[in-house]
C-alpha positions as CSV (number, residue, x, y, z in Angstrom):
1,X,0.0,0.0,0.0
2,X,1.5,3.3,-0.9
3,X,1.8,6.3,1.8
4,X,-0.9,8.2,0.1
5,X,-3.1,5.3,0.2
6,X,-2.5,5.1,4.1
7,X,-3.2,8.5,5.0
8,X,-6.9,8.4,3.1
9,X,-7.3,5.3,5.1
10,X,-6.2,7.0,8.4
11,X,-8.3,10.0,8.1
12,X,-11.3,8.0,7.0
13,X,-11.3,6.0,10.0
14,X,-10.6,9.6,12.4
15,X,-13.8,11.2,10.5
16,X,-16.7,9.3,12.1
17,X,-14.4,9.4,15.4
18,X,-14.8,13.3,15.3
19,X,-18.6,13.3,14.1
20,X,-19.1,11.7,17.0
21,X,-17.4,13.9,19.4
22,X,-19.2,17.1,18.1
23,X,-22.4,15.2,18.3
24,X,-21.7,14.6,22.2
25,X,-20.2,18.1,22.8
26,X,-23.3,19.2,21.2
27,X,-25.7,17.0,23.6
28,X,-24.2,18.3,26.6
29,X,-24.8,21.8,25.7
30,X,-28.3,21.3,25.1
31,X,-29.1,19.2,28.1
32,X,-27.1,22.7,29.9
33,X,-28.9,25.0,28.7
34,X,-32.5,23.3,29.0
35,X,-31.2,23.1,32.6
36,X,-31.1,27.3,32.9
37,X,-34.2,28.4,33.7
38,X,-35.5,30.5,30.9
39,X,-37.0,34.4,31.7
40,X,-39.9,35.6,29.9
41,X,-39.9,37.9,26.8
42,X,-40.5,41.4,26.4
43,X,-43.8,41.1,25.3
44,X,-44.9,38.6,27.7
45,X,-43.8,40.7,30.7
46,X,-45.1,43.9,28.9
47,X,-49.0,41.7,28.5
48,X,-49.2,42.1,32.2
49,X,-49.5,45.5,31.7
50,X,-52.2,46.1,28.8
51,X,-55.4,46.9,29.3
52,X,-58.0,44.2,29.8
53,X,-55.6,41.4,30.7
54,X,-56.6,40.4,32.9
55,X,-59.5,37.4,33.4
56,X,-61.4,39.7,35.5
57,X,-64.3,41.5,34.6
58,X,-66.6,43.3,36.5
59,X,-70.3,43.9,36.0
60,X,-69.8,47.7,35.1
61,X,-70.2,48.3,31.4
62,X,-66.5,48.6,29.5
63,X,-65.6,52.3,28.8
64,X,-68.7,53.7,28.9
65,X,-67.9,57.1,30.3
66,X,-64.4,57.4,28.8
67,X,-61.8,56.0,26.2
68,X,-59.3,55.5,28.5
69,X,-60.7,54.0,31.9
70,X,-62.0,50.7,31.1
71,X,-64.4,51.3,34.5
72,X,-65.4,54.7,35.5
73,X,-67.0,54.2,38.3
74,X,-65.2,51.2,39.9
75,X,-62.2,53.4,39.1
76,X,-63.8,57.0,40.6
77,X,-64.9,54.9,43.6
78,X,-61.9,54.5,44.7
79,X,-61.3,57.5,46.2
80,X,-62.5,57.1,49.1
81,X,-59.9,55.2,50.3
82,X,-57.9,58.6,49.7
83,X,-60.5,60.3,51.8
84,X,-61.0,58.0,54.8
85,X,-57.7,56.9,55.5
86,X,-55.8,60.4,56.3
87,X,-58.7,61.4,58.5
88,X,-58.2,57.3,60.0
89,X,-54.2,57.8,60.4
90,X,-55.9,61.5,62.6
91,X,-58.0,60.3,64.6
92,X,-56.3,56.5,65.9
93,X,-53.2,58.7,66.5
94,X,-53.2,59.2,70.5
95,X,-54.0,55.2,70.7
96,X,-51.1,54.6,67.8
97,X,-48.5,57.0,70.4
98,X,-49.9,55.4,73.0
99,X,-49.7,51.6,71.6
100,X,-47.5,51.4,68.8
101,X,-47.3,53.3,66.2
102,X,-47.4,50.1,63.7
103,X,-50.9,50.4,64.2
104,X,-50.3,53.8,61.6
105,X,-49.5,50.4,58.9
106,X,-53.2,49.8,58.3
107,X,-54.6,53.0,57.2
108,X,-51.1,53.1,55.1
109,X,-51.7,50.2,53.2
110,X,-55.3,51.3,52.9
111,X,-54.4,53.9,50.8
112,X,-52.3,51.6,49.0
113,X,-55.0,49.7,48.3
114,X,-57.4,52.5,46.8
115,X,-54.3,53.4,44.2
116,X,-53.9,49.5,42.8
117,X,-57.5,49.6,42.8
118,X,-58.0,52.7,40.9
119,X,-54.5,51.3,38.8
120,X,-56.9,47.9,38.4
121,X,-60.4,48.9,37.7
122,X,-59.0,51.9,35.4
123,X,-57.1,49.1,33.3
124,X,-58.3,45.9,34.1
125,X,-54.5,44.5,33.8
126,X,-53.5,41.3,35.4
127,X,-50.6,43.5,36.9
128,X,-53.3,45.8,38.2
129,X,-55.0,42.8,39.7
130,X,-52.5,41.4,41.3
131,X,-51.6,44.7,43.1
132,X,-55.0,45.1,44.1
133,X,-55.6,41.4,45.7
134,X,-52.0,41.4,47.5
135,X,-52.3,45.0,48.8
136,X,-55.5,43.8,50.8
137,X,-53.8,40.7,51.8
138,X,-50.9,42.7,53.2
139,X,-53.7,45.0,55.8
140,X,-54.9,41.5,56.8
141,X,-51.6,40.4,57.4
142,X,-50.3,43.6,59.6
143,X,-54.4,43.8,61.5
144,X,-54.0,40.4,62.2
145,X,-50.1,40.8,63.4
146,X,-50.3,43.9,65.1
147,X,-53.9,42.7,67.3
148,X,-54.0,38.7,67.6
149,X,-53.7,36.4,68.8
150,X,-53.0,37.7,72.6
151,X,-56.3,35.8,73.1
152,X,-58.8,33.7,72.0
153,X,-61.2,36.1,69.7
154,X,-64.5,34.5,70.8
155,X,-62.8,35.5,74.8
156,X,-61.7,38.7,73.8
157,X,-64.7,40.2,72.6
158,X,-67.1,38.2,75.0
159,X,-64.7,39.7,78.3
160,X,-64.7,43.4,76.9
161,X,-68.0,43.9,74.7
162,X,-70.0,45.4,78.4
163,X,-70.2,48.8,77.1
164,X,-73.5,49.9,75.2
165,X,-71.7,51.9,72.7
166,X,-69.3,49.0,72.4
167,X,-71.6,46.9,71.1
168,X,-73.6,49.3,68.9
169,X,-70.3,49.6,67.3
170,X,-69.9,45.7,67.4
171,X,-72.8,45.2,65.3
172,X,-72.2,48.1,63.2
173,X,-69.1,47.1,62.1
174,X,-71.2,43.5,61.6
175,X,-73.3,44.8,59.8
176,X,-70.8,47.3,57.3
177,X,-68.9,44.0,56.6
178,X,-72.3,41.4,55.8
179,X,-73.3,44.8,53.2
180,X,-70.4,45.2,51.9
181,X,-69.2,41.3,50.9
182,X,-73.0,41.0,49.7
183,X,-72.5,43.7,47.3
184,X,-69.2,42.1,45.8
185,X,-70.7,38.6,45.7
186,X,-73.4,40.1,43.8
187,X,-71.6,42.2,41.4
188,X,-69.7,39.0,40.8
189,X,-71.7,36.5,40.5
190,X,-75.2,38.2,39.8
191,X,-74.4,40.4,37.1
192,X,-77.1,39.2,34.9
193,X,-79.6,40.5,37.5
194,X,-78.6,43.4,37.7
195,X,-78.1,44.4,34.0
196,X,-81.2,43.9,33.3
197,X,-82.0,46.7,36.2
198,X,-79.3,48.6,34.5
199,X,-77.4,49.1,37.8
200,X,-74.2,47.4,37.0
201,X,-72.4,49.6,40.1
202,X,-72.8,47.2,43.0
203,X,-68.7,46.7,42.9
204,X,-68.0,50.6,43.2
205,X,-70.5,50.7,46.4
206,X,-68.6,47.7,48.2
207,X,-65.2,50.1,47.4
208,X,-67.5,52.9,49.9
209,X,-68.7,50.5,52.5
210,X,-65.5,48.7,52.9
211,X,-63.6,51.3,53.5
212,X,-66.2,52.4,56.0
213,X,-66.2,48.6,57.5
214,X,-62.6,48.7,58.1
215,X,-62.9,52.0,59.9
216,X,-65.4,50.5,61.6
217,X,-63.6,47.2,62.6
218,X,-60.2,48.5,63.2
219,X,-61.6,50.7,66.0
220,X,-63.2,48.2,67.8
221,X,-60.8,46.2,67.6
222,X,-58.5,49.2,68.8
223,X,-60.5,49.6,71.5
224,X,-60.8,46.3,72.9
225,X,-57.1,45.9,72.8
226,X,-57.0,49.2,74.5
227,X,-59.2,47.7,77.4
228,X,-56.5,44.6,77.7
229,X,-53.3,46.0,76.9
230,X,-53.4,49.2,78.0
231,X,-56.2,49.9,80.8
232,X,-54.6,53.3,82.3
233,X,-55.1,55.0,79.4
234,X,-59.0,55.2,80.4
235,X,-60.1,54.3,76.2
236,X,-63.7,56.2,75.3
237,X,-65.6,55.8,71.7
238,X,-66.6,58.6,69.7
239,X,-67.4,59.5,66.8
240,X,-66.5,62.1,63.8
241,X,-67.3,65.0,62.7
242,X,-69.9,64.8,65.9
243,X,-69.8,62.8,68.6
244,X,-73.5,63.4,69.2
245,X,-74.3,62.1,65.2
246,X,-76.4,58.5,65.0
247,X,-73.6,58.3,62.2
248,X,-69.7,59.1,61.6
249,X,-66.5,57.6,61.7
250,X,-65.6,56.1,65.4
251,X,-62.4,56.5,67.0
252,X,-60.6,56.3,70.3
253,X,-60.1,58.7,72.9
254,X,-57.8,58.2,76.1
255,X,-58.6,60.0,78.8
256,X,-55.9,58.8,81.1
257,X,-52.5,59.3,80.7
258,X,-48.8,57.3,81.5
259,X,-49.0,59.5,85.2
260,X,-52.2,57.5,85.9
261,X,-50.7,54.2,85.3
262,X,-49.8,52.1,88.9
263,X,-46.5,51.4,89.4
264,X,-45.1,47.9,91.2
């Protein structure tokens, strides 16, 4: 065999040798990079943010007031959470000093949750959304942190609730919260009802009497912690703009003060 002749037969035999080699190499890579978790697009991450998409849809007709909010009146509703919670963060401020100011969190978040809200119902975006449902769950989370449990709730309330005006506010409160989740569940799953009233606004009215609920619940909740925790401080219920109106917001007053608390 001449020397030419070998070196054809060397490199024929080295080719599939090779082939194989890249083909393995290649393997690997792929197997790597599947491995490496992959991040959205552009566009994906930018669908979160367009308008109406989100799977969410309230009874309230679609742009019927304007181009650009999707709902005008879920959206305009809203407010209120602008308007409730300063005078809120006013009025629970002696208890808050007196306390802890942590309790200042709720009426925070609260207006938190009025601007994802507004950002939600003006867009209907799943970004919106999400804002929206985790800004409520975040005033449940601090409420139920900054008040329980130091006691049983059943205990609590049955030990402090003596006071007339405690429990008119009691079932106040109740009663805010039964209207309220009555109005949502039927804006959400009663629509059909309702448009053929042509009232399709039951979702901006639970935005008003939730806001007024929570007002409503946080101070007797406030209050009855103040009985427990903090006795000296003498806690009274009234109510704004008058103390003397069948209706307003309720908030604490402490008549006492740290001199009035016994020493060991």
């Amino acid at each position: 065999m001449s020397q030419c002749e070998t070196r054809v037969t060397g490199s024929g035999t080295f080719l599939p040798y090779l082939n194989l080699t890249h083909t393995v190499e290649r393997a690997a890579v792929d197997a790597f990079l599947r491995g490496i978790p992959s991040f959205p697009s552009f566009d994906k991450m930018a669908g979160v943010f367009s308008y109406e998409s989100s799977e969410v849809d309230w009874c309230e007709d679609n742009y019927k007031h304007s181009e650009n909010v999707v709902e005008y009146f879920n959206t305009m509703s809203s407010f209120i959470f602008f308007v409730i919670s300063p005078i809120m963060l006013y009025l629970l401020h002696p208890y808050a000093k007196e306390r802890n100011l942590a309790v200042h969190l709720v009426w925070i978040m609260m207006v938190f949750v009025g601007l994802f809200s507004m950002y939600f119902h003006m867009t209907l975006s799943f970004m919106g959304q999400m804002l929206d449902e985790l800004s409520i769950l975040w005033v449940l989370a601090i409420g139920y942190s900054l008040w329980f449990p130091r006691r049983h709730f059943p205990s609590f309330v049955k030990d402090s609730c003596t006071d007339e005006r405690v429990l008119r506010l009691a079932w106040a409160s109740t009663g805010l919260w039964v209207l309220a989740i009555s109005c949502w569940i039927s804006d959400r799953f009663g629509c059909s009802f309702w448009q053929k009233l042509d009232f399709c606004y039951l979702h901006g009215i639970w935005h008003i009497l939730i806001v007024v609920a929570t007002a409503y619940g946080s101070t007797l909740i406030a209050y009855l912690d103040a009985s427990l925790e903090i006795p000296y401080s003498l806690p009274d219920l009234q109510y704004w703009p008058r103390n003397n109106w069948a209706i307003g917001l309720p908030y604490i007053v402490l008549k006492g003060t740290t001199k009035t608390r016994k020493r060991c």
